[in-house]
Structure formats: C-alpha cells, structure tokens
N, C-alpha and C positions, 0 to 999 in steps of 0.2 A: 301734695305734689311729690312724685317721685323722680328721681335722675332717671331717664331711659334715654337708650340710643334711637329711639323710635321718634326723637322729637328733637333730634339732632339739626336740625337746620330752623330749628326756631326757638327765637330770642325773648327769652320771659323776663316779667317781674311780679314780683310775689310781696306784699307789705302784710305784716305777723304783728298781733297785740299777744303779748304774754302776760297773764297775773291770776293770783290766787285766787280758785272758786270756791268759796263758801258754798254749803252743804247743801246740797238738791238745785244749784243756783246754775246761772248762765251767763251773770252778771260781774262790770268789774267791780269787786270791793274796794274799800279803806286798804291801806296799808295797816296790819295787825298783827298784833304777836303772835301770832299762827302762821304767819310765812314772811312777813316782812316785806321793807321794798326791797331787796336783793332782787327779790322774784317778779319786780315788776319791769317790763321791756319791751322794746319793739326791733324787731327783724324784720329788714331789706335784703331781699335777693333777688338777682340776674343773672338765669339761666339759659346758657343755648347747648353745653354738653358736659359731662364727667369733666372734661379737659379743660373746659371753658365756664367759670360762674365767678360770682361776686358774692357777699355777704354783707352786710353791717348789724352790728347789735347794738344797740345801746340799753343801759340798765344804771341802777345808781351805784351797784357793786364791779361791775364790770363791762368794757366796751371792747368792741373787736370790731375789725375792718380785715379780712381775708377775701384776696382776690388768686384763683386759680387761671392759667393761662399755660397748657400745655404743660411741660416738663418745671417751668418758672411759677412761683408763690411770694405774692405778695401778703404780708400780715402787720399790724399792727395794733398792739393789744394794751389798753389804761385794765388795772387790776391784777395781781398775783396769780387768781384761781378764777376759773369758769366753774360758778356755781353748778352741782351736776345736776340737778331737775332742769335749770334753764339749760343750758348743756345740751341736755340729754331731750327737750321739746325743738332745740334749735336745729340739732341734727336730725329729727324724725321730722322733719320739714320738707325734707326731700331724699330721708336714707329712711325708710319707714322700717325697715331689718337690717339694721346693722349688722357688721362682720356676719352676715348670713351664709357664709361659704363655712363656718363653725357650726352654722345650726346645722345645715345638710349633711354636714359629717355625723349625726346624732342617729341618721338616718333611721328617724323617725318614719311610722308608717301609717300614714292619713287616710282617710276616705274621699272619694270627688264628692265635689256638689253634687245635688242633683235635684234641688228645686224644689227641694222640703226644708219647712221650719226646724229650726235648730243649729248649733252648734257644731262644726267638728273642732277639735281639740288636738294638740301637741301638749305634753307636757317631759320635763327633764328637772334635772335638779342641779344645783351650781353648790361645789364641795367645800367645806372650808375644815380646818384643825391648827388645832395649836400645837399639833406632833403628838397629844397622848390620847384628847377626843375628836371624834369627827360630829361636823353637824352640816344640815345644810340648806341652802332656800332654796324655795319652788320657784319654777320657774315656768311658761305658756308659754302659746300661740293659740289663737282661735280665728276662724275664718267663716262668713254664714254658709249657714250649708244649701243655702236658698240662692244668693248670687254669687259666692266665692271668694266676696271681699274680704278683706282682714280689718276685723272686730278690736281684736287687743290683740298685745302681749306683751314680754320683756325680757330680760337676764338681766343683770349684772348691770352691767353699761346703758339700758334701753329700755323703755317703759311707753307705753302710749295705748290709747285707747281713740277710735277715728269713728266720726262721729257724723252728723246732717252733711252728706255725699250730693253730689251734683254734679250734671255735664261739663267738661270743660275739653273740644275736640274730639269728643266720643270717647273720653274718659271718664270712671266717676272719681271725682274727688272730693277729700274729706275736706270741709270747712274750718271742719273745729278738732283740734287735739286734745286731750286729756291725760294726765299722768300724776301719780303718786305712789312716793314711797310709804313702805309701810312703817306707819308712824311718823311721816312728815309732812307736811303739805299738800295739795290738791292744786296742779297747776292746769291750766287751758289756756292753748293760741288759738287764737280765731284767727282766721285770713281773712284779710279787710278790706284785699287787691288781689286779684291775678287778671293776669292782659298779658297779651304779645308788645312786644316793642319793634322800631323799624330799624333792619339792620343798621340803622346812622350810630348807633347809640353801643356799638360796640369798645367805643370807646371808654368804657366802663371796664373793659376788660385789659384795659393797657398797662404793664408794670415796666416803668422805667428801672429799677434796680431791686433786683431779688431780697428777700430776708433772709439772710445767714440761718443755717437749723437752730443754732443755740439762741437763738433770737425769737422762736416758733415754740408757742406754746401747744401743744400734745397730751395725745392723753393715754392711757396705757392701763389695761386689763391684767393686772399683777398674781398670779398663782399665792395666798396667804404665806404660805411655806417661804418663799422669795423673798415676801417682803418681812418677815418675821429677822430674816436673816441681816436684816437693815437696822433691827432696833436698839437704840443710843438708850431710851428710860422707856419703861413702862409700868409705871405705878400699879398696884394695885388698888381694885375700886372700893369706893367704902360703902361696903353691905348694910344695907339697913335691919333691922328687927323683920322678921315676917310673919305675919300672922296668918297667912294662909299659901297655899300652895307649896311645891316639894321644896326640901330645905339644899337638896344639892341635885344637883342635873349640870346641865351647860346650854349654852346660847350662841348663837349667831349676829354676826350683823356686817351691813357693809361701810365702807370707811371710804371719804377723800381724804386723800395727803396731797399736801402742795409740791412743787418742786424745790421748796428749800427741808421738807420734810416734815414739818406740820402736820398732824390730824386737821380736817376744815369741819369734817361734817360725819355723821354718825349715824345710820339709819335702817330700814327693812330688816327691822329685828324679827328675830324667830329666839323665842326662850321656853324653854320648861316652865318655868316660871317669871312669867312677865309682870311680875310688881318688881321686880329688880333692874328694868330696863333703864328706871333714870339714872339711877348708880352705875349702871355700867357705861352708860352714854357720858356721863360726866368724868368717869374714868379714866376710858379712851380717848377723851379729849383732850387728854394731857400728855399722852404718848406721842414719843419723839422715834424719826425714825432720819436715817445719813439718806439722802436723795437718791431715786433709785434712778438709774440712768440709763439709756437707747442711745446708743453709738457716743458716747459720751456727753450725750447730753439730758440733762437733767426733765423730768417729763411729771404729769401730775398722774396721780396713780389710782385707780379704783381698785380694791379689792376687799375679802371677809378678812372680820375678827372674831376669832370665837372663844370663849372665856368660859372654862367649868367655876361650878362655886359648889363649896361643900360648907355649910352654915349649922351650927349648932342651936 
C-alpha cells in the first residue's frame, strides 16, 4: 500500500503480520536465534491521506500508537528504540521510497518499460569514512521492465523487496514484503487485511492533545563524519588471528544508536575481509556516542562505521 493523493477521500485499513523468514520459506517461524522475537509484530493502519492516518505496532521489543491529523501528532511509544528492520518493513507499508526527493536528486538515468522480461536498475552508493579511509555500500532500485512495478531496493534507511501484487481499485498491490540486511535477518509482512472502512470510523483519527516533539520518537539519516564528532568511547575491536584473507584493508557497516547514545544494532557489512566482521560488530557495540540532536531534541540515528585494520 502506498500513501497517494489519488485515494484521498477513501478511508482504509490495512492489518500487517511481520516475522522472520527462514530460508526459501513463506512461513512464520519459531522465535530463533537468527532474528529473535524483537522481530516479531503485527501492524494496524488507517489511511484516508498523508494528512490523515493512524498506525499501531505491537512487537515484544517495541509498541507505538502514531496518529497523524493534519498539522497535530499524536504518539505513544513502550520501548527506547524502534528496532530498524521492523522500522524500516513498518514504514515501506505505505512509503515504498522513502525520502525519495534524495533519490531523484542522484539523477539517475533509467530506461521505460516496455513489456520485455527483465530488469531495469538504478544503482548509487552510500559513502562512509573515518576521516583517513573511505568505504562504501551499494545501494538499488530495480523496477520490471515488463509492468514497471518496483521489484526491490534500498539505502541506508530502506530495504524491501514486493512481492505476490494484486488488484486492489485498479491498483496492483504487493501482499507480501521482504527485507534484509546484510548479515541480519530476513524479515516478511504479509497483509492479512485491506478493505475500505465507512467514513463513521474516522474517529480513529481524533487527537485530543498533541505530543510535545521531545516526547516523539524520530529517526534521523546522520552523515558518519557528524556522528563521529559525538564520540564519548570507542574501544578498539579485538582482532582475531586470520588465516586467510588480506591482513589489512577496512570495512563498512551500518549502525543504530539510540537516543540516549547507545550503539543498538550493527549490520550490512561490506569488508575486505569478512572473517573479521564478528569482531568488529562486537566492537562497535560498545561505542558510546552524546545524543545527537534535531531542534534539541534528541532523535535515534542511522548511520556508517567504517574501521581500517592493519593486522600482522
């Protein structure tokens, strides 16, 4: 489902199963040490415009109730951090491209469909440095080149793959989401509902008293350079012996921080040598950084770390 103004006078609800897919699967698993129940959740939404929507999540890590009503936001959040895979499948819910006024500045240059098999593609790269190396992740979009729907893709913040499409008012819509980071988990929403509702039910959208900003959990695409300039401790990681691959290069990876500064989560590594990734994921896990802040107020933060290693 996507936010359009084209459906602006009609009042939706959308009910989301979110949980980890085990490999080649379709199915929901066990909770496992491969993604945990953080990951597992169910998403409520009622939609009639950008201006106008409701939300609920519930998950064993985190709950959020966000109601939009014009100019005024209602929120209410149990949990410190919004896990970013869940996050990041709850927003492609109905923002399938995120901040995509960013992509189009990349001004990328695609081909139309035209009703042959195959892929067109976007690609760009998302930079990171620690000030003396640069590294960086790749980054897509791909759309068929057969109906012009969008396939996958991701950056930084956004990840999703759309999947068994069906009518819904002479739209197609994807049933089923898909997303992983590299090196984390494999998550899928299925939608398990969508219907119209009868305008009576707008009362869903009523907010008796606003939530102060500093009260509004956020979330914030941080330049690494930026947030380097926040750091309180950063241990160095403890390198293991390696027996194979290069003994010095550097790496990438993306980071959640919380809003009290926290590293939460460590992922979509890119290394020279990737037998080092648990050490540096354990590393980074221990870096502290002073809250990085939007209008003074303190915000959770996505962004790269990138660590050279010169090993003897």
């Amino acid at each position: 489902m996507e936010r359009s103004t084209n459906d602006a006078n009609r009042l939706l609800a959308c009910v989301v199963g979110i949980y980890v897919l085990r490999d080649s699967e379709r199915q929901e698993p066990g909770a496992g040490a491969a993604g945990g129940p953080q990951f597992k959740a169910e998403v409520e939404e009622w939609w009639e415009s950008p201006a106008l929507w409701r939300r609920e999540i519930h998950s064993t890590s985190f709950t959020q109730t966000l109601v939009v009503n014009g100019s005024r936001t209602y929120e209410q959040d149990f949990g410190d951090v919004f896990p970013e895979l869940l996050r990041n499948l709850t927003v492609e819910l109905v923002d399938t491209v995120p901040r995509f006024d960013q992509l189009a500045a990349l001004h990328q240059r695609v081909e139309r469909p035209d009703g042959k098999s195959g892929q067109i593609r976007a690609r760009w790269e998302i930079p990171g440095s620690d000030g003396t190396v640069r590294k960086t992740i790749a980054a897509s979009l791909a759309i068929s080149r057969e109906t012009g729907l969008m396939m996958y893709g991701g950056d930084i913040d956004w990840d999703v793959s759309l999947h068994e499409f069906s009518d819904f008012h002479g739209k197609r819509i994807a049933r089923l989401l898909t997303a992983q980071s590299k090196g984390g988990p494999r998550l899928a929403a299925r939608i398990a509902l969508l219907e119209d509702l009868p305008a009576a039910d707008k009362g869903l959208f009523t907010i008796k008293k606003s939530t102060p900003q500093k009260l509004q959990l956020r979330v914030q695409v941080v330049p690494e350079p930026d947030l380097r300039k926040l750091i309180v401790a950063a241990p160095a990681p403890n390198w293991p012996p390696i027996s194979s691959g290069p003994a010095s290069g550097a790496m990438i990876m993306r980071v959640v921080v919380d809003r009290s500064g926290r590293v939460r989560s460590v992922d979509d590594f890119f290394s020279d040598n990737p037998s080092l990734q648990s050490a540096a994921e354990d590393g980074v896990m221990l870096w502290r950084f002073r809250p990085f802040k939007v209008s003074g107020v303190p915000v959770q933060v996505i962004s790269t770390i990138t660590l050279p290693f010169h090993l003897e």
